[in-house]
N, C-alpha and C positions, 0 to 999 in steps of 0.2 A: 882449898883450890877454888879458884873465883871461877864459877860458871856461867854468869848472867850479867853482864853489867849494861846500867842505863847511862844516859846520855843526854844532852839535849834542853836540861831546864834551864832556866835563869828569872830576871827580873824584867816583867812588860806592865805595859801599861793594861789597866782594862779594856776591854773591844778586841786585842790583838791576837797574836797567835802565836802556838810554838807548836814543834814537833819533836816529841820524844822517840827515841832509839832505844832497843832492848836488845841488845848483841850475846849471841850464845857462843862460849868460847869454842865449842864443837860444831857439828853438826845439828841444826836446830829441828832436824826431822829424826832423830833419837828423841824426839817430846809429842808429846800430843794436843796437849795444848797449853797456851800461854798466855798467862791474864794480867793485865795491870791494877794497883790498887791504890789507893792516897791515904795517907795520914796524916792528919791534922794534931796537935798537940792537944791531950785531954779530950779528945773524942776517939771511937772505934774506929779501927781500917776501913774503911770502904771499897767495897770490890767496885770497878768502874766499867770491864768490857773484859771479852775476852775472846782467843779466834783459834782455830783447827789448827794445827800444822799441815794436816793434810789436803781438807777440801777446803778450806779456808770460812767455813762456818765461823760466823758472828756472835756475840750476845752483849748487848750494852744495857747497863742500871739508868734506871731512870735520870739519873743525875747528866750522862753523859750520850744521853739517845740527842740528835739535832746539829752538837757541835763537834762531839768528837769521832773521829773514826779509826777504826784497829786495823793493822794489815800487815801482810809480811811478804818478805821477800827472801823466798828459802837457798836460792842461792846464796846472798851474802851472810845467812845467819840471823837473820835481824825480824823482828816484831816493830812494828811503828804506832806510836798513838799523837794521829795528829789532831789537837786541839785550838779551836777556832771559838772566838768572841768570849774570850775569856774574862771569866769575873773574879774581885776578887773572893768570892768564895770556894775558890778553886786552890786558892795558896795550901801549899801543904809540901810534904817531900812521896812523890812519884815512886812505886816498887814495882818492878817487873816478876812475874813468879811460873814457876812450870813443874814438872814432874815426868817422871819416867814411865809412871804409869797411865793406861790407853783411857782417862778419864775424858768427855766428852765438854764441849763448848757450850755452858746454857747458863739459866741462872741459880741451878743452885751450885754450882761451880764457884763462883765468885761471892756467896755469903760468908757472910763472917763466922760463924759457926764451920762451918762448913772448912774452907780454906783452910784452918792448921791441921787438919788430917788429909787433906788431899795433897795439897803441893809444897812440898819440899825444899825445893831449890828455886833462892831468890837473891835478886841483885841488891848493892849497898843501897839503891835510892837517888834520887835526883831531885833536889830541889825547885820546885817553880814561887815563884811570888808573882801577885798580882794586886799591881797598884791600882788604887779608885781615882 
């Protein structure tokens, strides 16, 4: 049962912008929090940002502190990461990920170590490219 799916990537030029969607098929306040991560082919996940469901508590990786920013809108169900002046060191495919459990927004939330025991429940992925 698909509970998570992203949305939103494609192919831009460098300097430009997208905005990713992270749609929970339920109720997105049955989560506590929800983080996005990137994966690059032959490199580790990287955790990028991640926000509260409830107070809407922030926490962003060095990578993505300046350009991108996390946010949700718990009516519609949705997480957003919208990404501005993108490079292409940014190309990768996009995962949205969350848990049922009352884990808190910070940064060890989002390490790679960390992440395969904490959250559970993650969408297919959403490709972004970024052309030089």
């Amino acid at each position: 049962q698909v509970q998570l799916v992203e949305s939103g990537g494609g192919l831009v030029q460098s300097g430009e912008s997208l905005r990713l969607s992270c749609t929970a098929a339920g109720p997105i306040t049955d989560y506590y929090v929800v983080g996005w991560f990137r994966q690059v082919p032959g490199k580790q996940r990287e955790g990028l940002s991640c926000i509260s469901i409830g107070d809407g508590t922030t926490y962003y990786a060095d990578s993505a502190k300046d350009r991108f920013t996390i946010s949700r809108d718990n009516t519609e169900n949705k997480v957003y990461l919208q990404m501005n002046s993108l490079k292409s060191d940014d190309t990768g495919v996009y995962y949205c990920a969350t848990d049922p459990r009352p884990w808190p927004c910070n940064g060890i939330m989002i390490k790679p170590d960390i992440v395969p025991m904490a959250l559970d429940i993650w969408g297919q992925g959403t490709q972004v490219t970024v052309s030089s």
